[in-house]
C-alpha positions as a printed Julia matrix, in Angstrom:
464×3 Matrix{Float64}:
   0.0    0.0     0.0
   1.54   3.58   -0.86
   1.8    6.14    1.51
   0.86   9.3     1.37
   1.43  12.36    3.29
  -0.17  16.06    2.74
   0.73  18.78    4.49
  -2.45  21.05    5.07
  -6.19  20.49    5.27
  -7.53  23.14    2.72
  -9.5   21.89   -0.67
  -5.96  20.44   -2.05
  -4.9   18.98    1.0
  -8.53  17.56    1.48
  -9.46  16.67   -1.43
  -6.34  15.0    -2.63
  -6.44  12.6     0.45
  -9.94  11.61   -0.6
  -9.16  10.32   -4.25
  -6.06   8.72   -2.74
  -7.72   6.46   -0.54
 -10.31   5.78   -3.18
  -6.65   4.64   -4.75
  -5.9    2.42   -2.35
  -3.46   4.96   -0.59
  -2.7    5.1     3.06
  -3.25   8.6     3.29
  -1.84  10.81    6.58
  -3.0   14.19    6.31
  -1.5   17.08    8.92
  -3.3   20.46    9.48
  -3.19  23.47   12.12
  -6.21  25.1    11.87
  -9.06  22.71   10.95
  -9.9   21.0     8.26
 -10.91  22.8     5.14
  -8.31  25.05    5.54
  -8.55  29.34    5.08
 -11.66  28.61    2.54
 -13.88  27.22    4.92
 -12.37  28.49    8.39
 -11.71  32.22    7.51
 -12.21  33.02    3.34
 -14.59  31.48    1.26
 -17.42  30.18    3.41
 -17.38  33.1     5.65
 -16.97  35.72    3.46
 -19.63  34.3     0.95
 -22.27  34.14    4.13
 -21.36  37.8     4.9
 -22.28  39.02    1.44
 -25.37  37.16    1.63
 -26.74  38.94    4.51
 -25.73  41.95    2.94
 -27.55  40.94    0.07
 -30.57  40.53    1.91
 -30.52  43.57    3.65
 -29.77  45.8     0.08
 -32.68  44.05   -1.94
 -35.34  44.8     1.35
 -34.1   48.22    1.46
 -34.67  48.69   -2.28
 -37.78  46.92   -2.48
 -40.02  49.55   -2.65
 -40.09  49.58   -6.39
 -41.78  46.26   -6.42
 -44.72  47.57   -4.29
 -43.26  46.26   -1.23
 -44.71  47.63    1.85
 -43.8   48.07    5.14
 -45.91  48.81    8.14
 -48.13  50.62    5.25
 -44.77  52.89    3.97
 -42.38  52.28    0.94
 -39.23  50.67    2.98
 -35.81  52.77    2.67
 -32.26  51.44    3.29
 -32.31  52.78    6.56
 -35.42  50.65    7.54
 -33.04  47.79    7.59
 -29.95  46.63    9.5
 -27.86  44.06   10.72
 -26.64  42.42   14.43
 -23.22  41.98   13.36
 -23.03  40.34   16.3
 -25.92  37.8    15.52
 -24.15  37.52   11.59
 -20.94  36.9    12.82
 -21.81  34.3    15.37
 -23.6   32.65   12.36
 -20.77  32.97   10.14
 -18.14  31.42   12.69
 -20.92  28.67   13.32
 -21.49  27.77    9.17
 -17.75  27.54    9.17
 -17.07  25.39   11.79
 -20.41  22.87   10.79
 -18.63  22.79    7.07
 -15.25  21.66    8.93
 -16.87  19.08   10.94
 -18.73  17.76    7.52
 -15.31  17.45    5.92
 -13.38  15.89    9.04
 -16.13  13.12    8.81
 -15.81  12.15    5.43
 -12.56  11.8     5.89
 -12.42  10.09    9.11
 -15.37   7.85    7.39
 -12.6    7.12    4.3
 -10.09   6.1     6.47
  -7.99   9.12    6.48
  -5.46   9.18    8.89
  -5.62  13.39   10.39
  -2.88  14.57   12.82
  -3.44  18.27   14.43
   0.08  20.14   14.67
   2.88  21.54   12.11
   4.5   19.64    9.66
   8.31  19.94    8.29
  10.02  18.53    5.27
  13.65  16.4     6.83
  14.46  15.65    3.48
  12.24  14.32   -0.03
  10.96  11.2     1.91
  10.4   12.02    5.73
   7.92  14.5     7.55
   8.69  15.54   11.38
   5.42  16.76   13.02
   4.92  18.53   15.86
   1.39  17.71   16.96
  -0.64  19.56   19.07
  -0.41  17.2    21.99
   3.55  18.25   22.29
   4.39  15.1    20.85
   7.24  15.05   17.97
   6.67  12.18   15.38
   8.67  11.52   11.76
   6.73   9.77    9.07
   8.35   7.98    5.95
   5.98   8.82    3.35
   6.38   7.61   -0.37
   4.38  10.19   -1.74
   3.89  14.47    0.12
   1.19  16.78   -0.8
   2.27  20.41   -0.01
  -1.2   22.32    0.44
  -0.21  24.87    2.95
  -2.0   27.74    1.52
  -1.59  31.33    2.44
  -2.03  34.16    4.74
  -3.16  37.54    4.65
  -0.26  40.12    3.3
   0.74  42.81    6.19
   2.55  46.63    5.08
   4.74  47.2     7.8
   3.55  50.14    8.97
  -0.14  48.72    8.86
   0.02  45.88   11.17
  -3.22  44.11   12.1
  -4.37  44.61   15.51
  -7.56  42.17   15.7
  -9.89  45.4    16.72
  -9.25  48.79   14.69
  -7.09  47.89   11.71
  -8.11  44.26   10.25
  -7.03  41.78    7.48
  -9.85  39.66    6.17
  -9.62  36.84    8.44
 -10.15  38.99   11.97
 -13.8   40.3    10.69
 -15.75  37.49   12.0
 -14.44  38.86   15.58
 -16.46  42.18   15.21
 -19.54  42.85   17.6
 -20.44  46.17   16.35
 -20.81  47.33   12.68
 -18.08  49.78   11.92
 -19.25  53.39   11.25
 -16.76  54.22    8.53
 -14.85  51.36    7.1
 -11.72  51.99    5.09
 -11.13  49.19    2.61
  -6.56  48.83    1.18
  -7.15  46.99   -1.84
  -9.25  47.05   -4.61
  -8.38  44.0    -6.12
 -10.93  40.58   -5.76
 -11.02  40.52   -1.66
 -11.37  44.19   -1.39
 -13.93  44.99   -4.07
 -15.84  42.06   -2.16
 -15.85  43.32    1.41
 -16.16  46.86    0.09
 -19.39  46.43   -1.44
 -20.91  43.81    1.5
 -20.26  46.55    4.22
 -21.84  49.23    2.16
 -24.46  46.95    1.53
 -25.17  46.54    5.44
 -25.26  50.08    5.75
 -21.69  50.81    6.98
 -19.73  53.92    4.93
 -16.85  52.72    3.22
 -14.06  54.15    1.14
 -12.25  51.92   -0.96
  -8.23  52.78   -1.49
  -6.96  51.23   -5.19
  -3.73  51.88   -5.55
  -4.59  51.59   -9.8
  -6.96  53.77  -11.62
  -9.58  51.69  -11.23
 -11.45  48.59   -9.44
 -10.53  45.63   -9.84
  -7.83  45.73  -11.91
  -7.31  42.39  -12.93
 -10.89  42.05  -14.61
 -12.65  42.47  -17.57
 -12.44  46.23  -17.81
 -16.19  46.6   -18.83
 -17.11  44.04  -15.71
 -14.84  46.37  -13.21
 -16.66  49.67  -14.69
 -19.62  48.32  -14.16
 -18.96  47.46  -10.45
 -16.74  51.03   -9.59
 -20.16  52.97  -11.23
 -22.56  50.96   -8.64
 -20.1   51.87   -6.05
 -20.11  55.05   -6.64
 -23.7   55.49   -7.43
 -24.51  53.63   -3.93
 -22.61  56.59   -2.26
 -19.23  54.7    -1.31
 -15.9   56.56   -2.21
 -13.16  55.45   -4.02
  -9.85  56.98   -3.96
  -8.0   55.7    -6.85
  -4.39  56.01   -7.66
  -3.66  56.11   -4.26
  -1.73  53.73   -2.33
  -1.69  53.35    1.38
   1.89  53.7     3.04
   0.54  53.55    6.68
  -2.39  52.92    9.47
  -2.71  53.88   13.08
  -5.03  53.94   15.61
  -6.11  56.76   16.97
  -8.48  57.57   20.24
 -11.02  57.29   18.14
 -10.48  55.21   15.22
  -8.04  54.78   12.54
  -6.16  56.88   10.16
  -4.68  55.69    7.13
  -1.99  57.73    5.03
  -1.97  57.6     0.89
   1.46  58.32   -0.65
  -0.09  61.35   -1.8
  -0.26  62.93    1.42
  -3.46  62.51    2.09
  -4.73  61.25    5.56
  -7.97  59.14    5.43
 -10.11  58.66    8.58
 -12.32  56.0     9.62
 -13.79  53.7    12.41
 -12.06  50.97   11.22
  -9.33  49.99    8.33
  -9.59  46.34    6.33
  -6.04  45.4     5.01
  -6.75  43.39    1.54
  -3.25  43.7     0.31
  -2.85  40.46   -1.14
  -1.62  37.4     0.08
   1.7   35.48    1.15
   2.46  31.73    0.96
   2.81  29.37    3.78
   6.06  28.13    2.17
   8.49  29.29    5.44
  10.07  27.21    8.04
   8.84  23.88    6.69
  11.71  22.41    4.93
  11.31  22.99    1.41
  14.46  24.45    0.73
  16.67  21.5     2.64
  14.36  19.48    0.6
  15.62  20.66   -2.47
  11.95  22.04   -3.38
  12.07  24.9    -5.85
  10.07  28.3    -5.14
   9.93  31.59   -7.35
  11.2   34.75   -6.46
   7.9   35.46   -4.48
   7.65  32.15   -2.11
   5.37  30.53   -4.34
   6.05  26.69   -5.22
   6.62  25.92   -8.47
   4.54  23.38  -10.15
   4.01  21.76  -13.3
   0.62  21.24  -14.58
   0.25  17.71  -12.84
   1.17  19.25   -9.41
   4.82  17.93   -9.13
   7.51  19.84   -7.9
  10.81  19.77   -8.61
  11.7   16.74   -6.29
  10.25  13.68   -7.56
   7.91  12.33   -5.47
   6.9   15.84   -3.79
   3.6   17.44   -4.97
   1.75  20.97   -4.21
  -1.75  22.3    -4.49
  -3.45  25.22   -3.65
  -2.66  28.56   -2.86
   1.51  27.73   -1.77
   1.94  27.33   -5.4
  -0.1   30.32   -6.59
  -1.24  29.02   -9.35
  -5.3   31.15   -9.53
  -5.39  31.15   -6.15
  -8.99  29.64   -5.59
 -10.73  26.79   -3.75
 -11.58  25.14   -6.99
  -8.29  25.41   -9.08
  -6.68  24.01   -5.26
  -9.09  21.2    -5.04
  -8.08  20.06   -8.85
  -4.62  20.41   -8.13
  -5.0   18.28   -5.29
  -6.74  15.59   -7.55
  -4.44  16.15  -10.46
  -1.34  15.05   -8.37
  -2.82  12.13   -6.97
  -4.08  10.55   -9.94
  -1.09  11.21  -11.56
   1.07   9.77   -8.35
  -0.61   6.74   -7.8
  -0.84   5.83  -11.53
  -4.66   6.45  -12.18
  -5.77   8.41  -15.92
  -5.24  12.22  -15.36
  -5.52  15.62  -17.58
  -3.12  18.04  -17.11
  -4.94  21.52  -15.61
  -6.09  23.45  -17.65
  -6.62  27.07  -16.77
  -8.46  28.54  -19.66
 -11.02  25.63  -18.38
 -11.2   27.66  -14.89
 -14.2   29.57  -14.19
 -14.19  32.63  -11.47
 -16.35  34.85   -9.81
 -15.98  38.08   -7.67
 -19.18  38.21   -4.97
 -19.67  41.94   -5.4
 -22.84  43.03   -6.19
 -23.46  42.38   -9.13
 -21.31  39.39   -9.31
 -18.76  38.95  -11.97
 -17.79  35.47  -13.78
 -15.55  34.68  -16.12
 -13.92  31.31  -18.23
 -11.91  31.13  -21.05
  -9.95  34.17  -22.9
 -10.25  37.65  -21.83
 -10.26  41.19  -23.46
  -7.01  41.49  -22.56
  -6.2   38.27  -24.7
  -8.3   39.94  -27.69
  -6.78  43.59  -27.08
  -3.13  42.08  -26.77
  -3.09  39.91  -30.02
  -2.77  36.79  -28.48
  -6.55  35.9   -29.18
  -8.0   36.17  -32.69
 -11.56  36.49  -32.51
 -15.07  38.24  -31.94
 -16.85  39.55  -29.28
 -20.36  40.44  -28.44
 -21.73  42.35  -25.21
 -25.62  41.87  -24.23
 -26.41  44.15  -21.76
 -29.34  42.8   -18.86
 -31.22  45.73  -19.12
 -33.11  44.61  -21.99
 -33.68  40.99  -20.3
 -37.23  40.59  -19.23
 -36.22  38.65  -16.37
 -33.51  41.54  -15.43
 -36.88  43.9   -15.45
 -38.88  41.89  -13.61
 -36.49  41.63  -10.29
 -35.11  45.57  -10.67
 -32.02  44.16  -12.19
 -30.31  47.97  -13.76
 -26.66  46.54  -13.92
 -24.8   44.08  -15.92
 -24.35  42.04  -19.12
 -23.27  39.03  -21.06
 -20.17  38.52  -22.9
 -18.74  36.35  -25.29
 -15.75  35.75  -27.23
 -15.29  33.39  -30.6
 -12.47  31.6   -32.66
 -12.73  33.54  -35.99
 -12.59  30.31  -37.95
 -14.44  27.88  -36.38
 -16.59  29.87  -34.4
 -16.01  27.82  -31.02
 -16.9   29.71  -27.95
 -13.18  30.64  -26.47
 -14.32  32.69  -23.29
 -17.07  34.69  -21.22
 -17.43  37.43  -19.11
 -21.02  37.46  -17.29
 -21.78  40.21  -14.98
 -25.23  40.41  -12.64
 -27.18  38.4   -10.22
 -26.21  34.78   -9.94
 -23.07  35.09  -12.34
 -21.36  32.42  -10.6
 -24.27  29.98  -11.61
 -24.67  30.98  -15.43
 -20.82  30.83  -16.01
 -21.28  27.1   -15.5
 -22.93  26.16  -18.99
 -20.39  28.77  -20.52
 -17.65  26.97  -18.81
 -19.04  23.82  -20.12
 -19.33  25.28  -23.9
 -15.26  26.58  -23.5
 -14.07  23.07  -22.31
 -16.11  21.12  -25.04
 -15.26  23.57  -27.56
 -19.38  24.5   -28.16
 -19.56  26.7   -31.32
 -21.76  29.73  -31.55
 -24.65  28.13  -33.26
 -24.7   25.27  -30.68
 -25.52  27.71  -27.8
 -27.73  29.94  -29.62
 -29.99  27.33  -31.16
 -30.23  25.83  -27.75
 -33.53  26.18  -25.63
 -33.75  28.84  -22.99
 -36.26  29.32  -20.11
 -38.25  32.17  -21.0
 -37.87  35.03  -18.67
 -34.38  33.97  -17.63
 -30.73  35.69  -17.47
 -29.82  32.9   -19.08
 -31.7   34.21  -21.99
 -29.05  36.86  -22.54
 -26.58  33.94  -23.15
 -28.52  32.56  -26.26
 -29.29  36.17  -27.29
 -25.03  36.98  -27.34
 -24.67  34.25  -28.88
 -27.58  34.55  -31.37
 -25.55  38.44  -32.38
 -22.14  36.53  -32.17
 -23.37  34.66  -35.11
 -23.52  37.31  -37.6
 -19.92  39.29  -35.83
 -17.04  39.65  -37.62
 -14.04  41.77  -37.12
């Protein structure tokens, strides 16, 4: 029976020690935090359950439109709130049910967990010091690296768990914060920027580029910076933050333009650092970039034969889902099953703001650069009857073509929901769909998924 060790309990840690028992693998799997890792302790599960309440909370206090009523008077945004208190204490409680769910299934598969920190003594042995004091070495035939990563910190902006916060410390908070300044603008920031608005609190979002999100589409990122901006939230752009302090009555944050911003409370979304440090990779002879960052091959080895790594450590699209598929990916391929190399124009994405934005496939970038040849078409919602029907102002669908063939290459959808109707768009990029395929398919009529067929219907006739 071949061993198997993986260091870290996240989607690629978790997931890979699944499919190797299904391969017959005796599979020890170390963690520090709980299993399912940052994404279900502290990122994705919690931050996904925060934006819902703040969803709730926006569509009641714009529901008046729709006829709603309450106690006899059109409802306002103000007529709503939130016990952060109450949210948070659900949050923390989701998060810790969805670890417990994962810890069984892989007790119930035979997993072998240990609780403590892990450390490479060479390509073939793991010393662990577990939580119970104890220090044990395993011999393992096959290691998983799926350490993840933590939040980035600016020296001069430390985190101090009450005042001035990175992502993870927001689930601590009992009272919403009066004036929340968001550093970052990139996915994490745009996404806690628009939930606190949403719940009421007065944010101002610091982007260090000249817009939102800078790293999507640009017509998606417009689209969100406008609903910022028409919701009333600020954003400072071109401005990076150098410093933050607390004061006796909040925080202050300085911009390298001088400028001193002042708020309740400061959220550091910076970016993020790997959990490559002080666990042996180096004496292991595993190779990392110049930023900490494992490097991979698309079947998750490393550079040492035998070694793999998944997840966020190897920051490779650092999401849950591309993690989880690394994590698969280097078992099959270790233990000798059929296996794909990943494919990342096969990767779908969404940023939770409001509206959400999904995307597969090539980009505008690719198109604008030259290194996509092809069309594009943009449906807006706004003509959608289903977009009408549930007040839906913002958002579109878009979708890029192989001039010769006509296969559907990419797609950028932007509204309610995105992360659900990217999925038969992800499906069309990965089986190569062409243009007629989608838009002669059958669409639910009033749906947003209407607007796919229709883009596709104009991307027939688009050329050049």
């Amino acid at each position: 029976m071949t061993s198997v060790v993986i260091l870290g309990g996240g989607p690629g840690g978790y997931e890979a020690a699944l499919v190797a028992r299904q391969l017959g693998a005796e599979v020890t799997l170390i963690h520090t935090t709980g299993l399912g890792g940052s994404a279900v302790l502290t990122d994705c599960v919690p931050s996904k359950a925060l934006i819902a309440t703040a969803g709730v909370v926006g569509a009641a206090g714009s529901s008046a439109s729709l006829g709603v009523r309450l106690n006899g008077q059109p409802p306002t945004a103000g007529d709503f709130g939130v016990d952060i208190g109450a949210m948070n204490a659900r949050i923390n409680a989701l998060a810790a049910a969805q670890s417990q769910d994962i810890t069984a299934s892989l007790v119930a598969q035979g997993v072998k967990l240990i609780s403590g920190r892990a450390e490479l003594r060479g390509p073939r042995i793991v010393s662990i010091s577990t939580s119970d004091g104890e220090v044990i070495e395993i011999t393992a035939e096959i290691i998983l690296i799926a350490t993840g990563a933590r939040p980035r910190q600016l020296p001069e902006a430390l985190p101090d768990g009450e005042r001035i916060l990175d992502w993870e410390q927001l689930y601590g908070l009992t009272e919403l914060p009066e004036r929340l300044i968001v550093v970052g603008s990139g996915v994490t920031g745009a996404e806690f920027a628009g939930a606190y608005h949403g719940l009421g609190c007065d944010v101002v979002l610091v982007s260090s580029r000249d817009r939102v999100l800078p790293g999507e589409d640009p017509d998606a990122a417009q689209v969100i910076e406008d609903v910022f901006k028409g919701n009333g939230a600020t954003v400072k752009e071109q401005s990076r933050a150098i410093a933050a302090r607390r004061t006796t009555s909040g925080v202050e944050v300085t911009l390298d333009t001088g400028e001193i911003v002042t708020g309740s409370h400061a959220l550091m979304a910076v970016g993020s650092l790997p959990n490559t440090d002080a666990i042996g990779l180096e004496s292991a002879g595993v190779e990392l970039d110049e930023r900490g960052f494992i490097v991979t091959d698309r079947v998750s080895r490393t550079s040492v034969n035998g070694v793999y790594a998944a997840g966020d450590c190897t920051g490779v699209m650092m999401l849950a889902s591309v993690a989880a598929m690394q994590g698969r990916i280097a078992m099959w391929h270790a233990l000798g099953d059929a296996v794909a190399p990943l494919e990342l124009h096969h990767v779908s994405s969404t940023v939770f703001t409001n509206p959400e934005i999904a995307t597969v496939g090539v980009s505008q970038r690719d198109l604008d650069n030259g290194s996509f040849v092809g069309d594009v078409v943009l449906v807006h919602l706004a003509a959608n009857a289903r977009a009408k029907i549930e007040e839906t102002h913002d958002g579109f669908v878009k979708l890029f073509c192989r001039t010769e063939t006509r296969i559907i290459a990419g797609a950028v959808v932007v509204g309610p929901n995105a992360s659900e109707l990217i999925h038969s768009l992800t499906i069309a990029v990965e089986q190569r769909l062409t243009v007629d395929q989608i838009a002669s398919t059958f669409t639910v009529y009033p749906s947003l998924s209407g607007s796919v067929a229709e883009a596709a219907r104009r991307l027939r006739f688009a050329v050049g």
